[in-house]
C-alpha positions as CSV (number, residue, x, y, z in Angstrom):
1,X,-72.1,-29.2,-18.4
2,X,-69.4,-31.7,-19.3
3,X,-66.3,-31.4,-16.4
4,X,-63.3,-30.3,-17.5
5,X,-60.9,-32.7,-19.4
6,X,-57.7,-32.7,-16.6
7,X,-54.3,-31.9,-18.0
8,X,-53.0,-35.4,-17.6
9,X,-56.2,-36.9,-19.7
10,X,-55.4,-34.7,-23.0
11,X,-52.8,-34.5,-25.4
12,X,-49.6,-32.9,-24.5
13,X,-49.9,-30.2,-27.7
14,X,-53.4,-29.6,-26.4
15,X,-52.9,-29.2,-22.7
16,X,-49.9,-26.8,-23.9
17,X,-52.4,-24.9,-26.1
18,X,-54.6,-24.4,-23.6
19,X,-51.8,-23.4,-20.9
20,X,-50.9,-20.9,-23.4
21,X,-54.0,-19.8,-24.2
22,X,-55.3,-19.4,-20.6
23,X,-52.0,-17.4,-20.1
24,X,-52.7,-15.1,-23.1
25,X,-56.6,-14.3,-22.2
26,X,-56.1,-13.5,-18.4
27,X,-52.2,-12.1,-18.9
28,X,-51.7,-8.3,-18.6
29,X,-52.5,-6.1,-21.6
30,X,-50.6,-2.8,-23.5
31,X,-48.0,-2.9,-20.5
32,X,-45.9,0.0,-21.9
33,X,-42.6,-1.0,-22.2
34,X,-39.4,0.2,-24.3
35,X,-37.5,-2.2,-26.8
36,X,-38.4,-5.8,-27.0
37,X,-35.8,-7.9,-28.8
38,X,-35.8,-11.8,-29.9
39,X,-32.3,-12.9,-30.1
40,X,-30.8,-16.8,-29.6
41,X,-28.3,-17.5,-27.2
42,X,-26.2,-20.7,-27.5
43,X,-26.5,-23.4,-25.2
44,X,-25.5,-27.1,-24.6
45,X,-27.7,-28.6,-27.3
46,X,-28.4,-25.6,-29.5
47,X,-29.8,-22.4,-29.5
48,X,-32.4,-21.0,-26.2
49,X,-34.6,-18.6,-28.2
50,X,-34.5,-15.3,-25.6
51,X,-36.6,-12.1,-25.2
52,X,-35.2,-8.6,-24.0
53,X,-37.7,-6.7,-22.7
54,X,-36.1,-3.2,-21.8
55,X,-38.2,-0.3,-19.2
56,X,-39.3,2.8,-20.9
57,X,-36.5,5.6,-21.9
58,X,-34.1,3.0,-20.9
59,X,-30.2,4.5,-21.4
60,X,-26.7,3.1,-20.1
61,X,-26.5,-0.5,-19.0
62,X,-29.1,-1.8,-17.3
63,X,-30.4,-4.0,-14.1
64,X,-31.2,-7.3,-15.3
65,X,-34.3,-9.9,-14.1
66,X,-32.9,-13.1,-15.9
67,X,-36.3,-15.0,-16.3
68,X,-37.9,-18.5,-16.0
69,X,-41.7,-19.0,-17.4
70,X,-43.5,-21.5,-15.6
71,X,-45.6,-24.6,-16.5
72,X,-44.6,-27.6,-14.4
73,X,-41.6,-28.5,-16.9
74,X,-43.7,-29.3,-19.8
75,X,-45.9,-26.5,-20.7
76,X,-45.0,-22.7,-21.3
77,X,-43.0,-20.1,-23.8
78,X,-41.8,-17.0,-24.5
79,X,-45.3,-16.1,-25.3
80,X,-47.0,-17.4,-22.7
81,X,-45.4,-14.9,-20.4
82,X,-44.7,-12.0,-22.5
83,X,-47.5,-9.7,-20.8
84,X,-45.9,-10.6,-17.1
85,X,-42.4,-10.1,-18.7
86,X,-43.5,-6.6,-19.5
87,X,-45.0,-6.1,-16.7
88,X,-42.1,-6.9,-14.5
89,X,-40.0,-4.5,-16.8
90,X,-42.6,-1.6,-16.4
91,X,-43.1,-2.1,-12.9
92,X,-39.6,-2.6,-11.7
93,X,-37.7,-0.4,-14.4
94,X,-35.4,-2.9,-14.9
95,X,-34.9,-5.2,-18.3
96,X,-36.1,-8.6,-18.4
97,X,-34.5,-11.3,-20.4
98,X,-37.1,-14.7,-20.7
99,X,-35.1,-17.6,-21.5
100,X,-37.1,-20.2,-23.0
101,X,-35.4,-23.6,-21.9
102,X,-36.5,-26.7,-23.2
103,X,-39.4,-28.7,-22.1
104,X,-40.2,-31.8,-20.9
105,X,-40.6,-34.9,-21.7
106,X,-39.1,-34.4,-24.8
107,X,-36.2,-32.9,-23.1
108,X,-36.0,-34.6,-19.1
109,X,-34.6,-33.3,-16.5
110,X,-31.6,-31.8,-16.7
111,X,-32.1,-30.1,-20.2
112,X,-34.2,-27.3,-18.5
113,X,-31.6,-26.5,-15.8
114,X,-29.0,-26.9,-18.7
115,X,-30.6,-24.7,-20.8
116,X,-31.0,-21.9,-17.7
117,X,-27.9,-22.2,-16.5
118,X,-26.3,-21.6,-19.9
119,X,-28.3,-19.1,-20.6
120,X,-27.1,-17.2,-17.2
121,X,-23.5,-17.6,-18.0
122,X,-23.7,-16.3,-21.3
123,X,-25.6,-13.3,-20.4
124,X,-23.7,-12.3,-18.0
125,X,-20.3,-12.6,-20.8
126,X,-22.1,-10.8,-23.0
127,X,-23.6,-8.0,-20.9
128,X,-22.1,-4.8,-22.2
129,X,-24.0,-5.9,-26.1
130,X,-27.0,-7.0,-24.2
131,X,-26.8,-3.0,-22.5
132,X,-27.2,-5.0,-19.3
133,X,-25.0,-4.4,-16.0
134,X,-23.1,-7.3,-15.2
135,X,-23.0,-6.5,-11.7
136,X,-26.7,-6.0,-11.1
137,X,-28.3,-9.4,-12.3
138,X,-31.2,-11.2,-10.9
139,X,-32.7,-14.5,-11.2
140,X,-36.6,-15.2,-10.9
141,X,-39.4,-17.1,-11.9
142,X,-43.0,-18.7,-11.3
143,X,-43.9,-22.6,-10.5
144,X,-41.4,-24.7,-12.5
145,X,-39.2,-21.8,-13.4
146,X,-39.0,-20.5,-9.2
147,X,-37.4,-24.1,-9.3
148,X,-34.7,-23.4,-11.8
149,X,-34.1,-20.0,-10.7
150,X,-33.5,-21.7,-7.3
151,X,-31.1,-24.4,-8.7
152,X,-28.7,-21.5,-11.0
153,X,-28.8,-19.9,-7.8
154,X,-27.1,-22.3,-5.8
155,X,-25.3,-23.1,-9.0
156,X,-23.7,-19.6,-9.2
157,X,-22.8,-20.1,-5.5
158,X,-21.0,-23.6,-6.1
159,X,-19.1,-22.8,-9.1
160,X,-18.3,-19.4,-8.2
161,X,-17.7,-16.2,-10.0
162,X,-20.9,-15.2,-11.3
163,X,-22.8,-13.2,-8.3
164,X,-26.3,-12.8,-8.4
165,X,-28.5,-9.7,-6.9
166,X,-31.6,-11.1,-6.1
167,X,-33.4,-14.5,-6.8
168,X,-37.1,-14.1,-7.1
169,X,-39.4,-17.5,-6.9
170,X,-42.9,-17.4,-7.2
171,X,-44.3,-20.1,-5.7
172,X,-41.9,-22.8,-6.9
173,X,-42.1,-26.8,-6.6
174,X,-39.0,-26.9,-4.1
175,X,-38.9,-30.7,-3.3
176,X,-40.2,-33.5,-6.2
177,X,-41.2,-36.3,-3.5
178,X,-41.8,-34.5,-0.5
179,X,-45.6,-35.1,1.7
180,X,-46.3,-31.5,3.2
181,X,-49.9,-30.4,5.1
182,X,-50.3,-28.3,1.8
183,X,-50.0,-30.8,-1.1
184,X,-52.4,-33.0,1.1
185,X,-55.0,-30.9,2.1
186,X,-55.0,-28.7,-1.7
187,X,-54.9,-31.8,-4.0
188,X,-58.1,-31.3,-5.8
189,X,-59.8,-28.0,-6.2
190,X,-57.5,-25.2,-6.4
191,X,-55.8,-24.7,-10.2
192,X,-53.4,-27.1,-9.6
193,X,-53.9,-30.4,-8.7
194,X,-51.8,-33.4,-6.9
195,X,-52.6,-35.6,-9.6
196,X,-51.3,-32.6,-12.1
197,X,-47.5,-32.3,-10.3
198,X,-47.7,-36.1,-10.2
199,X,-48.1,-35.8,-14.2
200,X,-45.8,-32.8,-14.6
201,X,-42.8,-34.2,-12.2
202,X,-43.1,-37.4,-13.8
203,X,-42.2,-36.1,-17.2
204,X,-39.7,-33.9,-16.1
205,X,-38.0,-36.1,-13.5
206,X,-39.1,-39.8,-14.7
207,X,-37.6,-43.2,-13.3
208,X,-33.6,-43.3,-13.1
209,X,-33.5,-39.2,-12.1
210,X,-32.7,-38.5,-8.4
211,X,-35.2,-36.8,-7.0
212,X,-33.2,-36.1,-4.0
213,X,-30.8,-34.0,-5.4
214,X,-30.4,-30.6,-4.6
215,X,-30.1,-30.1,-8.7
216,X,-34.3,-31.3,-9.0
217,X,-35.2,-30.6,-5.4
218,X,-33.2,-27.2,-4.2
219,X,-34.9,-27.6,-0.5
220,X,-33.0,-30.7,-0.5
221,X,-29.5,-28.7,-0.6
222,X,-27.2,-28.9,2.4
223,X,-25.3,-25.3,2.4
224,X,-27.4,-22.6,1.2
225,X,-25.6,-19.9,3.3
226,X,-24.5,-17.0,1.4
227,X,-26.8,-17.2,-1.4
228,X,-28.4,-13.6,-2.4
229,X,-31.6,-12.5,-0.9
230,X,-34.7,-14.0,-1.7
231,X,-38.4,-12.6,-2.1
232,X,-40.2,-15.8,-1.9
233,X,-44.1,-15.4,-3.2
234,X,-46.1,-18.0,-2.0
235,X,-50.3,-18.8,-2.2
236,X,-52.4,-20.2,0.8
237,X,-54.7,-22.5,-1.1
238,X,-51.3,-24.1,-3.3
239,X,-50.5,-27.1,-2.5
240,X,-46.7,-26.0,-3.6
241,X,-47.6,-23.6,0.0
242,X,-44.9,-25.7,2.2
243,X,-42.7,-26.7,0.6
244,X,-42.0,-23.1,-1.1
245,X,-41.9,-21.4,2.7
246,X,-39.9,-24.7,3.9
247,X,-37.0,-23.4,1.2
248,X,-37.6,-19.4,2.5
249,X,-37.0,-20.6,6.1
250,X,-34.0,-23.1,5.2
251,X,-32.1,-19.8,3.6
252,X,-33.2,-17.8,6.6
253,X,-32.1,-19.9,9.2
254,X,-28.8,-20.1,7.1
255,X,-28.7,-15.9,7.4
256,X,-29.6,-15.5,3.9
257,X,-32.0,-12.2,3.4
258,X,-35.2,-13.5,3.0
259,X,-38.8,-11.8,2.0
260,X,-41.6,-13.8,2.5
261,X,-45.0,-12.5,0.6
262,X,-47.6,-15.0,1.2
263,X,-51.1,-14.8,-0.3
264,X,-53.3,-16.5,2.4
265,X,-56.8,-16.4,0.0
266,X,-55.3,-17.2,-3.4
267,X,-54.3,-20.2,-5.4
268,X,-51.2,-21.0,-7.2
269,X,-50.4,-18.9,-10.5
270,X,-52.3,-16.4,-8.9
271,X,-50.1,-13.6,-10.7
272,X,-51.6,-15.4,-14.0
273,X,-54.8,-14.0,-13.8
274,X,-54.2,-10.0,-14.4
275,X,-57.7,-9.5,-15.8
276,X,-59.5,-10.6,-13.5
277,X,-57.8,-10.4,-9.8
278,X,-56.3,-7.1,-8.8
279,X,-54.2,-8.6,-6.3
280,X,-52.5,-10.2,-8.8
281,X,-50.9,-6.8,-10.5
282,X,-50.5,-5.5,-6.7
283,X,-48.2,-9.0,-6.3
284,X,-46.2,-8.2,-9.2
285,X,-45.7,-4.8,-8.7
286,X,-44.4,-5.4,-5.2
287,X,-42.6,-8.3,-5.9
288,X,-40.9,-5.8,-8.9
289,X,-40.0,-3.1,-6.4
290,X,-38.2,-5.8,-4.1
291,X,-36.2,-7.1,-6.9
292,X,-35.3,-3.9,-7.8
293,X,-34.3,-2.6,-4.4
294,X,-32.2,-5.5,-4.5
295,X,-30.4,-4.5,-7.7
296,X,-29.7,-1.4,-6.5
297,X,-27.9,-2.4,-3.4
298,X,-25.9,-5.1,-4.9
């Protein structure tokens, strides 16, 4: 058999094709939500196309999961992620809105962060049309968008104001040029590769960005007490593994509520594969009740 081409040997339309179309076969299927709506919200350099995904039955204003898809910064939509978007929504009965930020590298580093950040803001303005409580919002996300939801979240903190329930990151990159046990000892084998990040952070973040910024690397922040708790989903074999509980200890030690569910036998984007790995749906669902728990008690 011929090996498999490696994402940073094909054509950045093809390796995005194939992202999405790995993400559509193994996604979740027929998760039975209530309304889904497509709707644009305005941000700094144009509109962020947005889906609603509201729970089943769903009346009054509701919880909100503000969402980042994944895909290192270059790869990933509103499609790609629609069947975990759902199944967030069913699982947690809250709504979902997927913002879908622009990519890199024909949008660097900072359009993504930007794009989320506006996209936060504006939903929380305009929660009583969106039927969402702007009291009860949450920020979350997998890989490259655990990173962003990390970032508004210190964002929120900084600029003040806007006060977040519950920030959910699924194994996110946390630190651009950091050497942990993890990235060493997982950099060829397990989904994603070192060489892969290399490719991905180099698009998103290339020459003339500092990576040492809290804004690109959120484990690289200074004060992170008083941020809102964090369920922090992390996989053994990732080479993301450190760096992602590195960021869940910082906010601990720092008194920030921290949940820590680590998944010692998978790999990272685990949660991808619904059709084929039950722990997968079990990781969802859990991390779903947590978030939820959270927007209840906020």
């Amino acid at each position: 058999a011929m090996p498999r081409p490696k994402v940073w040997d094909i054509p950045l339309d093809l390796m995005r094709q194939s992202f999405a179309g790995m993400m559509e076969l193994t996604g979740p299927k027929d998760v039975p939500v209530g309304k889904v709506d497509n709707f644009t919200i305005p941000g700094p350099a144009g509109d962020i196309p947005a889906r609603a995904y509201a729970p089943i039955a769903a009346s009054g204003p509701q919880p909100v999961l503000v969402y980042f898809h994944g895909g290192g910064f270059v790869a990933g939509n509103l499609a790609s992620h629609d069947g975990l978007c759902r199944l967030f929504t069913a699982e947690g009965g809250f709504k979902v809105i997927a913002v879908d930020y622009r990519l890199a590298p024909e949008h660097p580093y900072p359009a993504a962060m930007d794009d989320a950040w506006a996209a936060l803001q504006w939903i929380e303005a305009n929660a009583a049309e969106l039927g969402v409580d702007a009291g009860r919002i949450a920020v979350g996300g997998d890989s490259a968008g655990g990173t962003l939801a990390a970032i508004v979240t210190q964002l929120a903190k900084e600029k003040g104001g806007l006060k977040l329930a519950c920030q959910l990151l699924m194994f996110p990159f946390t630190q651009l040029d950091g050497e942990t046990a993890s990235l060493h000892e997982f950099a060829v084998g397990y989904f994603l590769e070192r060489q892969a990040i290399e490719y991905f952070t180099g698009l998103y973040a290339p020459a003339g960005v500092d990576r040492s910024s809290p804004r690109v690397s959120p484990l690289k922040a200074t004060d992170v007490a008083g941020l809102p708790p964090a369920y922090v989903m992390l996989a053994g074999y990732d080479p993301l593994h450190d760096e992602g509980l590195a960021y869940a200890e910082k906010l601990r030690a720092a008194g920030v509520k921290v949940t820590v569910a680590d998944y010692p036998d998978l790999v990272h984007g685990f949660i991808y594969l619904q059709t084929v790995l039950p722990q997968a749906h079990e990781a969802v669902a859990q991390a779903a009740k947590a978030v939820r728990a959270s927007l209840d008690a906020a």
